[in-house]
GUTI-883920 format. One record per residue: residue number from 1; residue in one letter; z, y, x of N, C-alpha, C, O, CB in turn. Coordinates in Angstrom, 3 decimals, decimal comma, padded with zeros to 6 digits, m for minus. Glycine has a CB too. Layout:
+-----+---+----------+----------+----------+----------+----------+----------+----------+----------+----------+----------+----------+----------+----------+----------+----------+
!   k ! r !     n_up !  n_north !   n_east !    ca_up ! ca_north !  ca_east !     c_up !  c_north !   c_east !     o_up !  o_north !   o_east !    cb_up ! cb_north !  cb_east !
+-----+---+----------+----------+----------+----------+----------+----------+----------+----------+----------+----------+----------+----------+----------+----------+----------+
! NUM ! a !        Z !        Y !        X !        Z !        Y !        X !        Z !        Y !        X !        Z !        Y !        X !        Z !        Y !        X !
...
+-----+---+----------+----------+----------+----------+----------+----------+----------+----------+----------+----------+----------+----------+----------+----------+----------+
REM end
This chain:
+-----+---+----------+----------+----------+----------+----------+----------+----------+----------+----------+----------+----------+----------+----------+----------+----------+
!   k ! r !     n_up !  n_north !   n_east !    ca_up ! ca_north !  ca_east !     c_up !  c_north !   c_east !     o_up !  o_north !   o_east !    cb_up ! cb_north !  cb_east !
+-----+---+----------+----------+----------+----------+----------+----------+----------+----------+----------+----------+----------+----------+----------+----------+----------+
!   1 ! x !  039,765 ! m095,701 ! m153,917 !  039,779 ! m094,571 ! m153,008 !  038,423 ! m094,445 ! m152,321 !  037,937 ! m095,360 ! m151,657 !  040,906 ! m094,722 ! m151,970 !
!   2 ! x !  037,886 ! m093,357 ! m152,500 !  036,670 ! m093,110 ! m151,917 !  036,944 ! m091,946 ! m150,934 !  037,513 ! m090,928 ! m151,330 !  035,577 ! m092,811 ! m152,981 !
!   3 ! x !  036,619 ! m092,067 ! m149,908 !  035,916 ! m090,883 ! m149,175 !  034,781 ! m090,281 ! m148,484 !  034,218 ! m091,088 ! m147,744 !  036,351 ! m090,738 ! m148,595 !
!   4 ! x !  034,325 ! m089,237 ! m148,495 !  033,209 ! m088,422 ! m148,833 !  032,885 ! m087,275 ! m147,604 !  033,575 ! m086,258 ! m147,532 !  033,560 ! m087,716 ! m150,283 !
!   5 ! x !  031,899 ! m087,507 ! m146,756 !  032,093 ! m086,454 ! m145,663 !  030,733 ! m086,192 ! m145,485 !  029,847 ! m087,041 ! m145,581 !  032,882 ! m086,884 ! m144,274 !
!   6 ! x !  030,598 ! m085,179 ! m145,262 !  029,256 ! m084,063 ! m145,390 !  028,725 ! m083,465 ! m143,877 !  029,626 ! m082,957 ! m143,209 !  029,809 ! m082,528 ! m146,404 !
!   7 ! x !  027,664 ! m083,469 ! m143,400 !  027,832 ! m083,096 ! m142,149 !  026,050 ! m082,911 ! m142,382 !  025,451 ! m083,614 ! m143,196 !  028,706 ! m084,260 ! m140,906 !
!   8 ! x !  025,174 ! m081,591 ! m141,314 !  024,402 ! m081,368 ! m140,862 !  023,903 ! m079,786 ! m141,673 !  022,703 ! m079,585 ! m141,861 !  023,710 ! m082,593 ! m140,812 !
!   9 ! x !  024,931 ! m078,761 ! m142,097 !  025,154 ! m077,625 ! m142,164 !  024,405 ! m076,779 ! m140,624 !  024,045 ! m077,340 ! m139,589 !  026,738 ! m077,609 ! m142,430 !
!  10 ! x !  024,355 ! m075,263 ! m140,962 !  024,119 ! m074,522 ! m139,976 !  023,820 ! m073,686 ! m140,413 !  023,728 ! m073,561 ! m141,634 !  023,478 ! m074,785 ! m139,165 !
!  11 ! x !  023,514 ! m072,662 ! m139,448 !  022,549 ! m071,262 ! m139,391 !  021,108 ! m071,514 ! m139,488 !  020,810 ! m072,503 ! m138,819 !  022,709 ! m070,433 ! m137,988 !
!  12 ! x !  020,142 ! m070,994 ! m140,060 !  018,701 ! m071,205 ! m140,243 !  017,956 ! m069,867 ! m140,754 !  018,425 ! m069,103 ! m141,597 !  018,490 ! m072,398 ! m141,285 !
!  13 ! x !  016,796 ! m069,725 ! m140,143 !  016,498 ! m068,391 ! m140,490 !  015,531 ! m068,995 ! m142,143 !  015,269 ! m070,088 ! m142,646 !  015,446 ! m067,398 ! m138,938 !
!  14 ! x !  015,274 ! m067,538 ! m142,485 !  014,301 ! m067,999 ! m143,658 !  013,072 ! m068,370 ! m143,723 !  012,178 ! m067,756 ! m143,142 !  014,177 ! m067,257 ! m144,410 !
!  15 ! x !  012,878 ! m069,406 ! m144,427 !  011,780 ! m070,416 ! m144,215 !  011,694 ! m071,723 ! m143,330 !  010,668 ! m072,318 ! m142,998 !  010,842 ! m069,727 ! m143,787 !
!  16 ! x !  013,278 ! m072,100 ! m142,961 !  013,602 ! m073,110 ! m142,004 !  013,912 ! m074,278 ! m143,092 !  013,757 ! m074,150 ! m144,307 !  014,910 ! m072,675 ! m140,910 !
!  17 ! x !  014,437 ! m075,582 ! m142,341 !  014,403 ! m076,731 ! m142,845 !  015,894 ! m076,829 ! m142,311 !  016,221 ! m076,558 ! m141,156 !  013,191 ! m077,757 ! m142,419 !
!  18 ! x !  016,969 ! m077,363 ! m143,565 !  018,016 ! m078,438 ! m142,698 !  018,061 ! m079,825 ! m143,389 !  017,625 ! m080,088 ! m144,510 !  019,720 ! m077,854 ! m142,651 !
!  19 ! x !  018,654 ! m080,644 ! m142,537 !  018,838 ! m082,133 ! m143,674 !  020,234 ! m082,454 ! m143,598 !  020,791 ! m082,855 ! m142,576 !  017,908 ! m083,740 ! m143,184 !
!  20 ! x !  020,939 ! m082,212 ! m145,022 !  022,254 ! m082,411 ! m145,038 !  022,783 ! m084,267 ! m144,821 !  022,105 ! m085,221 ! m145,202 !  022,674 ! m081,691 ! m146,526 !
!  21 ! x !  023,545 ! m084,316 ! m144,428 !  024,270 ! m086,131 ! m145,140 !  025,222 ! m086,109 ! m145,986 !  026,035 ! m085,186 ! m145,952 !  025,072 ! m087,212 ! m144,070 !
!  22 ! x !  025,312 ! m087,117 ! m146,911 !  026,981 ! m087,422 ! m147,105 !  027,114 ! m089,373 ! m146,749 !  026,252 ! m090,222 ! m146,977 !  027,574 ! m086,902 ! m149,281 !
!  23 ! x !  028,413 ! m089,553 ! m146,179 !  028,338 ! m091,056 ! m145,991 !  029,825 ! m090,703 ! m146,671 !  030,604 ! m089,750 ! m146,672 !  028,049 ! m091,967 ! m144,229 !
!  24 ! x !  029,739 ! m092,278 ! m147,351 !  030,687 ! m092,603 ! m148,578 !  031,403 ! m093,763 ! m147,980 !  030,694 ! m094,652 ! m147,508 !  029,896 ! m093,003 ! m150,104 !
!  25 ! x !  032,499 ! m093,874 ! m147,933 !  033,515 ! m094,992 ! m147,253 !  034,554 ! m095,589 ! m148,551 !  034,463 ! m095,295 ! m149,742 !  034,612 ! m094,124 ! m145,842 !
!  26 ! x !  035,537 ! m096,503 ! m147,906 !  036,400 ! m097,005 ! m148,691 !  036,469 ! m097,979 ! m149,310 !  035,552 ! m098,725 ! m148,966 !  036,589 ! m096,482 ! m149,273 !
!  27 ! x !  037,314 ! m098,578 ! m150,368 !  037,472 ! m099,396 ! m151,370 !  036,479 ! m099,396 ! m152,436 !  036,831 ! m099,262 ! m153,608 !  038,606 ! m099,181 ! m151,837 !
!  28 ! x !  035,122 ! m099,554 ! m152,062 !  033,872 ! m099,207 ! m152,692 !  033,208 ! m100,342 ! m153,404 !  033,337 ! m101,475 ! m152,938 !  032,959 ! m098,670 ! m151,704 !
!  29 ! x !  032,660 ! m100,187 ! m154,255 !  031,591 ! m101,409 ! m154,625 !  030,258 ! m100,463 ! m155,181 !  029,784 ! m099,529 ! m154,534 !  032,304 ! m102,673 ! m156,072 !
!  30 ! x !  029,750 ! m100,935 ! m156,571 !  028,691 ! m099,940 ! m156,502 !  028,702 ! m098,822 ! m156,877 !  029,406 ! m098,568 ! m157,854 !  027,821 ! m100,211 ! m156,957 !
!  31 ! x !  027,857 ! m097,649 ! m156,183 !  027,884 ! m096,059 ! m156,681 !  027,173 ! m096,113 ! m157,568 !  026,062 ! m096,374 ! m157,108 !  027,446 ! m094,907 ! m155,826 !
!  32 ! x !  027,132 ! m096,021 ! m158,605 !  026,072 ! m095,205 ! m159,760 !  025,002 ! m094,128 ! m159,065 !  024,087 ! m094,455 ! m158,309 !  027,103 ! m094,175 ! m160,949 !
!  33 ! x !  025,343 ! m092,692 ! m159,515 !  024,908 ! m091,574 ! m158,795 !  025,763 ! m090,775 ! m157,889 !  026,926 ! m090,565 ! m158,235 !  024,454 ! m090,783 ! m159,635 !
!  34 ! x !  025,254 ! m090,237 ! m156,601 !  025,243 ! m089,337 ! m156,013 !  024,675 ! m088,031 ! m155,834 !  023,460 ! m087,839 ! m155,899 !  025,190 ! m089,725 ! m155,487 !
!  35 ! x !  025,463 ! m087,182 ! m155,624 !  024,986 ! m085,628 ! m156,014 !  024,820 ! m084,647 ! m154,969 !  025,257 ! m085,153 ! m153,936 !  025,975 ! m084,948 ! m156,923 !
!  36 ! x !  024,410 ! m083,528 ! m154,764 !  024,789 ! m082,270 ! m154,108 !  025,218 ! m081,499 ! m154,829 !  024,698 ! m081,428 ! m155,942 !  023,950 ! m081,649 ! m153,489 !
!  37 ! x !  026,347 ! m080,600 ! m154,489 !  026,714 ! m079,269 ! m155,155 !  026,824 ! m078,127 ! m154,170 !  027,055 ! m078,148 ! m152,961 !  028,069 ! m079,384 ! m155,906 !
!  38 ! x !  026,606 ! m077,161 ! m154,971 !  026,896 ! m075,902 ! m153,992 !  028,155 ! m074,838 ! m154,194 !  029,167 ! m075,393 ! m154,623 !  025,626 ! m075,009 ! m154,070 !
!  39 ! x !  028,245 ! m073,798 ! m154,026 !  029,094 ! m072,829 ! m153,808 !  029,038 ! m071,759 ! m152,861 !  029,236 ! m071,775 ! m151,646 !  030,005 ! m073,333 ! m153,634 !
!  40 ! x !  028,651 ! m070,580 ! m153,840 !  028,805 ! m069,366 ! m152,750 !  029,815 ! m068,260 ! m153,410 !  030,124 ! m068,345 ! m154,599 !  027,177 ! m068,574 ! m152,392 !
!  41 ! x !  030,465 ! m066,897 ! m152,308 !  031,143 ! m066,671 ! m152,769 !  031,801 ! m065,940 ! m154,240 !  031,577 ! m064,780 ! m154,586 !  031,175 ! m066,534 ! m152,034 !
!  42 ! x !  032,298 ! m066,515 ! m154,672 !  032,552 ! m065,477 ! m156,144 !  031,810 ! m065,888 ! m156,947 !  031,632 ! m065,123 ! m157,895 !  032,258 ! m063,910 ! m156,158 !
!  43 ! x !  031,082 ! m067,157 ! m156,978 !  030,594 ! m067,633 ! m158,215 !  031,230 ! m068,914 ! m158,036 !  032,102 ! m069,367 ! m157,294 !  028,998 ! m067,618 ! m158,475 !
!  44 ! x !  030,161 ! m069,541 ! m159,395 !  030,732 ! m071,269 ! m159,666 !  029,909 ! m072,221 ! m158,858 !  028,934 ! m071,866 ! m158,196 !  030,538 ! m071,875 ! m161,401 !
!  45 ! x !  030,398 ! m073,578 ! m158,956 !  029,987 ! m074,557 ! m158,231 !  028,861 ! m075,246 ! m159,115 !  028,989 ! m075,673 ! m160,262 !  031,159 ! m075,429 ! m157,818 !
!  46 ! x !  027,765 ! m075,254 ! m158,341 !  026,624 ! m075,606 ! m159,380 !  025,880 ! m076,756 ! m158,429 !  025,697 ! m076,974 ! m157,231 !  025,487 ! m074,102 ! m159,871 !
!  47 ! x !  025,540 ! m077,399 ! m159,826 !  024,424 ! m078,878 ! m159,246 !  023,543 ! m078,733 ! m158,825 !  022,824 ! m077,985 ! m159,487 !  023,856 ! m079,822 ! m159,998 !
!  48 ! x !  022,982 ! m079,220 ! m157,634 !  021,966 ! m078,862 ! m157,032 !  020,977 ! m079,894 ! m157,154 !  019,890 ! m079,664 ! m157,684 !  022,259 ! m078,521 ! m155,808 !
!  49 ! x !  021,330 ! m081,162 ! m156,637 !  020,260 ! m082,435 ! m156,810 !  021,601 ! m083,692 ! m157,419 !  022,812 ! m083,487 ! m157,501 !  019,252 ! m082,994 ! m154,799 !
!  50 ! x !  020,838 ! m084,951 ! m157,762 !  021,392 ! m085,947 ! m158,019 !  020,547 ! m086,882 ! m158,594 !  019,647 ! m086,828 ! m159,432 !  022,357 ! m085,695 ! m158,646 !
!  51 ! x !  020,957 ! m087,570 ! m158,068 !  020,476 ! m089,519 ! m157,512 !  020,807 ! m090,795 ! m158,119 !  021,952 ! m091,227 ! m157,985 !  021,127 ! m089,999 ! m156,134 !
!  52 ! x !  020,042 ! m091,370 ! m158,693 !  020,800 ! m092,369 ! m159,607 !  020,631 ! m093,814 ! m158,578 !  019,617 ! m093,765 ! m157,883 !  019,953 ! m092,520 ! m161,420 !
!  53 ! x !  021,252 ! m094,730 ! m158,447 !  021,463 ! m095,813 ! m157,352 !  020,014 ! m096,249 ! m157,632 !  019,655 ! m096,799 ! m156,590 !  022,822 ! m097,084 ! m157,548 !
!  54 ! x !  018,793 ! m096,285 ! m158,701 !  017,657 ! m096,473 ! m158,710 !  016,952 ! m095,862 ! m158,063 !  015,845 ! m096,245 ! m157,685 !  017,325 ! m096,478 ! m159,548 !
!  55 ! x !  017,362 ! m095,014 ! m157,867 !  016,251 ! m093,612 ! m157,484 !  015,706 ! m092,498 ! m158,132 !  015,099 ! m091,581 ! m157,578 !  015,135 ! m093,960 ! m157,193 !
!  56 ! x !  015,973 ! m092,623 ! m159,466 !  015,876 ! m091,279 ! m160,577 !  016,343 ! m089,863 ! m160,027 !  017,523 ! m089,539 ! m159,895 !  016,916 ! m091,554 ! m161,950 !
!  57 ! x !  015,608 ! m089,330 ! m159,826 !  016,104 ! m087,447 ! m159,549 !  015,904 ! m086,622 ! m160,437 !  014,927 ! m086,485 ! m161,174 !  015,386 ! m086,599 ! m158,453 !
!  58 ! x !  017,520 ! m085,653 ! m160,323 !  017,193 ! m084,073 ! m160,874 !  017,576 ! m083,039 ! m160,055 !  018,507 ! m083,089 ! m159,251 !  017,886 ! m083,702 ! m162,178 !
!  59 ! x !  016,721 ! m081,928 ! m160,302 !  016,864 ! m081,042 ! m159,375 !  017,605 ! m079,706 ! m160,429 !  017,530 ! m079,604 ! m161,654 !  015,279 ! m080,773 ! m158,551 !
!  60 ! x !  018,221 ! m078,905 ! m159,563 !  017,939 ! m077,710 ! m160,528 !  016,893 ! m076,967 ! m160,130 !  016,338 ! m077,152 ! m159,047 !  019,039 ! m076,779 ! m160,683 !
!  61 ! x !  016,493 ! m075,949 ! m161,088 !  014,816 ! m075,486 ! m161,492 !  015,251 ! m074,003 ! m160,086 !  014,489 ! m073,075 ! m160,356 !  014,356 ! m074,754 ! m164,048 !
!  62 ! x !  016,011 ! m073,671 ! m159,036 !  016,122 ! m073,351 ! m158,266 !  015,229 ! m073,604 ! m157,135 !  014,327 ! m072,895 ! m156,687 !  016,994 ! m073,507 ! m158,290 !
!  63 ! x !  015,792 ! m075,132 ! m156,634 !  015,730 ! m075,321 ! m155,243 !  014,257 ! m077,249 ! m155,850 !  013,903 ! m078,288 ! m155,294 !  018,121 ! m075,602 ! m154,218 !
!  64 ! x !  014,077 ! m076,758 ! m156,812 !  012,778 ! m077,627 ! m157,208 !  011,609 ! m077,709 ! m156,724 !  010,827 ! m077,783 ! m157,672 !  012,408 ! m077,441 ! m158,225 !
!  65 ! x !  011,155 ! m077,732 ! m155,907 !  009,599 ! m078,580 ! m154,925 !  010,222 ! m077,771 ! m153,506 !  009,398 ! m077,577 ! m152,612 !  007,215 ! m077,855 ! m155,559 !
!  66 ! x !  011,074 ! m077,487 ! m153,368 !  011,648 ! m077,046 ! m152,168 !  012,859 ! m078,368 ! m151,234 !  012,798 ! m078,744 ! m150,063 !  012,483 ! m075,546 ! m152,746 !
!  67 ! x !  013,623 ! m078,680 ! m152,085 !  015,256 ! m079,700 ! m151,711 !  014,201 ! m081,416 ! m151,859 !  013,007 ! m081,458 ! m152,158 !  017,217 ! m079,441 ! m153,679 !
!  68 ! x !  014,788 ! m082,217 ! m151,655 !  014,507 ! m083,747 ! m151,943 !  015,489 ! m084,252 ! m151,579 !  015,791 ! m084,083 ! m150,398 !  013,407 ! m084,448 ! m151,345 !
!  69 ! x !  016,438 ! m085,130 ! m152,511 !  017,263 ! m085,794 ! m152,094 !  017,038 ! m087,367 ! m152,015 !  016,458 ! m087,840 ! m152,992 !  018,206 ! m085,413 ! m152,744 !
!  70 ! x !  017,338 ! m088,094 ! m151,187 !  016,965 ! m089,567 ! m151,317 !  018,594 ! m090,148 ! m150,762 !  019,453 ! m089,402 ! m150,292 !  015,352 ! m090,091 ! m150,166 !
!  71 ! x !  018,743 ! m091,651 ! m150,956 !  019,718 ! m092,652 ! m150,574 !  019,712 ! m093,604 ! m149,825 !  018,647 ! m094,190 ! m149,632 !  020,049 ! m093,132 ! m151,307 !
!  72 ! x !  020,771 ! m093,984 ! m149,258 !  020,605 ! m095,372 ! m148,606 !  021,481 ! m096,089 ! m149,038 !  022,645 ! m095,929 ! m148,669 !  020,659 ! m095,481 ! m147,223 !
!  73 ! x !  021,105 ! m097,111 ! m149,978 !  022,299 ! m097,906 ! m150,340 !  022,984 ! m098,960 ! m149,598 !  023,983 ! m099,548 ! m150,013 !  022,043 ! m098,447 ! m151,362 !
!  74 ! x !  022,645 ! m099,083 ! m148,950 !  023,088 ! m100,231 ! m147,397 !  024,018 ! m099,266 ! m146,504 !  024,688 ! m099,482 ! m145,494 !  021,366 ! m100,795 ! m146,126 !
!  75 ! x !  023,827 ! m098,305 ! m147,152 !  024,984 ! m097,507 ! m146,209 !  026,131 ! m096,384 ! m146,876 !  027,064 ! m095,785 ! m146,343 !  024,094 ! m096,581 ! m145,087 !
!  76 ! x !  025,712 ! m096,389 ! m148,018 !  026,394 ! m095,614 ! m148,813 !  026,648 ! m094,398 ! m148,348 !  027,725 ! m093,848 ! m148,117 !  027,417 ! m096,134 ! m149,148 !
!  77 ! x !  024,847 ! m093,794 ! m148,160 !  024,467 ! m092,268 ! m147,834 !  023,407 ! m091,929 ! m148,468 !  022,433 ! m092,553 ! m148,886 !  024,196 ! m091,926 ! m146,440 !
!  78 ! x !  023,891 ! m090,301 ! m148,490 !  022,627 ! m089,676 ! m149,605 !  022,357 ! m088,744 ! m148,770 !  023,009 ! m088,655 ! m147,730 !  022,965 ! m089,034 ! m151,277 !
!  79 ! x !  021,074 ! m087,642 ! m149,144 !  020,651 ! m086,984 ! m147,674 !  020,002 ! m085,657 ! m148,472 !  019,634 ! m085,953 ! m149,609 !  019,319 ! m088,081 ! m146,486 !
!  80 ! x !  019,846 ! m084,630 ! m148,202 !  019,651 ! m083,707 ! m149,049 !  018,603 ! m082,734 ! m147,957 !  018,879 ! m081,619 ! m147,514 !  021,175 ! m083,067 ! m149,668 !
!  81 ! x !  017,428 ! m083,486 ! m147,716 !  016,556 ! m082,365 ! m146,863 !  015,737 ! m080,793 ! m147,808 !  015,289 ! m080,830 ! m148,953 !  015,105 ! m083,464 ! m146,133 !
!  82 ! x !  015,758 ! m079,811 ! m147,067 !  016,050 ! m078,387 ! m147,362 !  014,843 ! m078,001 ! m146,888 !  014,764 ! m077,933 ! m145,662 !  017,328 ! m077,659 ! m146,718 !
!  83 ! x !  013,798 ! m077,706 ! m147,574 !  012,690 ! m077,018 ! m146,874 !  012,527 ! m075,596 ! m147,657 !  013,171 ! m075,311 ! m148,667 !  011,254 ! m077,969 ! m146,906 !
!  84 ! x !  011,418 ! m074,618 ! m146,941 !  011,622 ! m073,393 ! m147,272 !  012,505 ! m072,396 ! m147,928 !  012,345 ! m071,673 ! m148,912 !  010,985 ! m073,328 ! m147,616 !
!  85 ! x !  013,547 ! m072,581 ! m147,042 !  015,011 ! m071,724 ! m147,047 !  015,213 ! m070,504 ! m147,428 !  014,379 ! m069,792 ! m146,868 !  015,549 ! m071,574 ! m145,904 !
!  86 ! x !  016,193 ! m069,644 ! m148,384 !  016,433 ! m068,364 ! m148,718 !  017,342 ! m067,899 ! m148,804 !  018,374 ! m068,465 ! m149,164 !  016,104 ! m068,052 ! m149,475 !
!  87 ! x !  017,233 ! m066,688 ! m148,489 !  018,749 ! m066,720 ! m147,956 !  019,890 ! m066,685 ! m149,314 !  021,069 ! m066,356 ! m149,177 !  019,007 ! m065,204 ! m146,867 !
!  88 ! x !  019,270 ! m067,088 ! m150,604 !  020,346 ! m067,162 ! m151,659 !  020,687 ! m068,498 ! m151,656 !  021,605 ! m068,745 ! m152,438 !  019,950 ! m066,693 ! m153,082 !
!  89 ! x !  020,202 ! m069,574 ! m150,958 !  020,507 ! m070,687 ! m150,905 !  021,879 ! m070,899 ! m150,007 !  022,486 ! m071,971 ! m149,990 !  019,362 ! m071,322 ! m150,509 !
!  90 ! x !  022,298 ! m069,683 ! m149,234 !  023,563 ! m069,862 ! m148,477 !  024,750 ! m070,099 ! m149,585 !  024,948 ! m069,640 ! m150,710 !  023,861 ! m068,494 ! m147,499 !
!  91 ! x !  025,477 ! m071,072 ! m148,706 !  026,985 ! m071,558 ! m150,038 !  027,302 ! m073,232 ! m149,282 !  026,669 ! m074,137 ! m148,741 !  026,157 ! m071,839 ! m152,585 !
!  92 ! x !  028,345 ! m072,979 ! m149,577 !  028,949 ! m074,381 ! m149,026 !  028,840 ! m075,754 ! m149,696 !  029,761 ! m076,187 ! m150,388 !  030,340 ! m074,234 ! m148,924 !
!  93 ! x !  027,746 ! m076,410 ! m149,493 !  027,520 ! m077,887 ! m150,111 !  028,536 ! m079,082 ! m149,596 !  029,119 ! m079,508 ! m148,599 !  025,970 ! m078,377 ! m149,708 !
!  94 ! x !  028,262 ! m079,374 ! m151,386 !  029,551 ! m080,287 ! m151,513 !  028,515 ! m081,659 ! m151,512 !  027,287 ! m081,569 ! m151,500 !  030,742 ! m079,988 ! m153,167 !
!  95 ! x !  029,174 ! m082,763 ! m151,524 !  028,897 ! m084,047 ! m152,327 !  029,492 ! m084,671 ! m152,908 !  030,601 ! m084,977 ! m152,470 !  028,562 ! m084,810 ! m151,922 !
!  96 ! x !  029,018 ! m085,207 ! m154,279 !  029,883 ! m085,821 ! m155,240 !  029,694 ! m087,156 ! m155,777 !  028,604 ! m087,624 ! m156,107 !  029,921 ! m085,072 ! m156,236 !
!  97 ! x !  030,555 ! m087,605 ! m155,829 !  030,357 ! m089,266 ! m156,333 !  031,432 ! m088,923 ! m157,432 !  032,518 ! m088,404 ! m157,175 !  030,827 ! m090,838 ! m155,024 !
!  98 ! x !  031,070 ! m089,215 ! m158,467 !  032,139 ! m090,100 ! m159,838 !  031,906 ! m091,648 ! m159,850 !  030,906 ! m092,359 ! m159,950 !  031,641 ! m089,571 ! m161,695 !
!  99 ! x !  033,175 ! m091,859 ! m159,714 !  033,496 ! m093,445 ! m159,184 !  035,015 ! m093,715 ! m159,709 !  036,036 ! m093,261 ! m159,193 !  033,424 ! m093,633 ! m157,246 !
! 100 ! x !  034,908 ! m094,776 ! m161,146 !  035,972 ! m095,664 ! m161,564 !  037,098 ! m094,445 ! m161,997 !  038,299 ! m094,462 ! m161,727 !  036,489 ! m096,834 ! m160,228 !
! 101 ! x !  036,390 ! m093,429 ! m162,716 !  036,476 ! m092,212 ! m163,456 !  037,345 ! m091,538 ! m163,008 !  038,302 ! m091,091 ! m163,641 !  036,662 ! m092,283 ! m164,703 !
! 102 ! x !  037,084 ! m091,370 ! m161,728 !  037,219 ! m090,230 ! m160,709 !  036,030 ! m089,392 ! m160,185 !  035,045 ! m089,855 ! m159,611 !  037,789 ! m090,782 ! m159,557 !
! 103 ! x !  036,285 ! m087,979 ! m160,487 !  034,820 ! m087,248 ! m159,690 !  035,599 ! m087,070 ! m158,213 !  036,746 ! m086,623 ! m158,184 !  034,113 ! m085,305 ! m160,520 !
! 104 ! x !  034,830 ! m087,485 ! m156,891 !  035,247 ! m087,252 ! m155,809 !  034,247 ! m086,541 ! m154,897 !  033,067 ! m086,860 ! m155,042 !  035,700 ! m088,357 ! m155,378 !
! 105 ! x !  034,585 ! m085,527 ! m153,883 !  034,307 ! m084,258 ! m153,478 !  034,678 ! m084,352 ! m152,185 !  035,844 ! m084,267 ! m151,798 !  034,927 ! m083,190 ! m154,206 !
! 106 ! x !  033,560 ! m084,554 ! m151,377 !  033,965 ! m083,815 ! m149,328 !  034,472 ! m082,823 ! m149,493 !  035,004 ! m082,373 ! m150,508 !  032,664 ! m083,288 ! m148,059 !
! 107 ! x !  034,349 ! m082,405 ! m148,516 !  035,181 ! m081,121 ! m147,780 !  033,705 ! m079,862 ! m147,727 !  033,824 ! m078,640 ! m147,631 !  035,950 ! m081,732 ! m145,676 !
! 108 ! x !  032,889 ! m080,357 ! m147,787 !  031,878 ! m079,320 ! m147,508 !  031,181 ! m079,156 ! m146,219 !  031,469 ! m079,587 ! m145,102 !  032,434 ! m078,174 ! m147,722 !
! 109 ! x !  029,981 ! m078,274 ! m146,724 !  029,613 ! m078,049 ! m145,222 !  028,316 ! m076,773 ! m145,599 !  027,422 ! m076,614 ! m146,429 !  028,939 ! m079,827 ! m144,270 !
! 110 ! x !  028,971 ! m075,951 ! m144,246 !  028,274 ! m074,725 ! m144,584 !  027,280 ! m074,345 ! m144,382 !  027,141 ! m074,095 ! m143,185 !  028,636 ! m073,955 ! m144,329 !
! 111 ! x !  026,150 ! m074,084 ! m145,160 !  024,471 ! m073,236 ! m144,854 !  024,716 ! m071,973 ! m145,174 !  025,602 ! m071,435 ! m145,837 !  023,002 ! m073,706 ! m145,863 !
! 112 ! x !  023,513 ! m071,469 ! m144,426 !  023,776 ! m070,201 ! m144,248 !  022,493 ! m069,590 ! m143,914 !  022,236 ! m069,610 ! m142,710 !  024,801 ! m069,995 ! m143,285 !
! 113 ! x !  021,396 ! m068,911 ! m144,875 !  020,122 ! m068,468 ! m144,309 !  020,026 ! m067,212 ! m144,223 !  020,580 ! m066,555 ! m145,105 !  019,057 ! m068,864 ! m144,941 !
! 114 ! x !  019,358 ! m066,567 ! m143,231 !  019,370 ! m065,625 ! m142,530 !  018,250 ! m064,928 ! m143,110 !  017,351 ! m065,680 ! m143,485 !  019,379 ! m065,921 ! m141,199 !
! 115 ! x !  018,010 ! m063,375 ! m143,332 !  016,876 ! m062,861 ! m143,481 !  016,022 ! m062,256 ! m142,826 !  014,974 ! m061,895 ! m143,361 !  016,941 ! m062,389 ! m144,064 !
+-----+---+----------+----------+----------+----------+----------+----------+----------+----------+----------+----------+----------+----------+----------+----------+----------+
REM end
């Protein structure tokens, strides 16, 4: 059982910075990778960054020299800082861990850029 909670969402005008979290709890041992996903309305849920417990990154060719995601493995948190913001980047970010072949999913947390 893993759980997954997302927090440091907001309002931001365009060209602002946010830095998302996710901290990972539970009956845990090691994570492989950790992810961001997004979601806005009326489309699909798409990958945004992801983290291999080494440190290997992919971005999508979107939010690429813009997003950086990094980890803390001593704490079992991943962090998704957001620089030069647009407002198509608004959508509710998820975080995802697949763990002991379960994909597991917060609750979200909402951005929202302003024009």
């Amino acid at each position: 059982q893993v759980q997954l909670v997302e927090s440091g969402g907001g309002l931001v005008q365009a060209g602002g910075s946010l830095r998302l979290s996710c901290a990972a709890s539970g009956s845990i041992g090691i994570i492989s990778n950790m992810g961001w996903y997004r979601q806005a309305p009326g489309k699909q849920r798409e990958a945004v960054a992801v983290i291999s417990r080494g440190g290997a990154t992919n971005y999508s060719y979107s939010v690429k020299g813009r997003f950086t995601i990094s980890r803390d493995n001593a704490k079992n948190t991943a962090y998704l800082q957001m620089a030069s913001l647009k407002p198509e980047d608004t959508a509710v970010y998820y975080c995802n861990v697949p763990y002991g072949s379960i994909n597991y999913w917060g609750r979200g947390t909402q951005v929202t850029v302003s024009s």
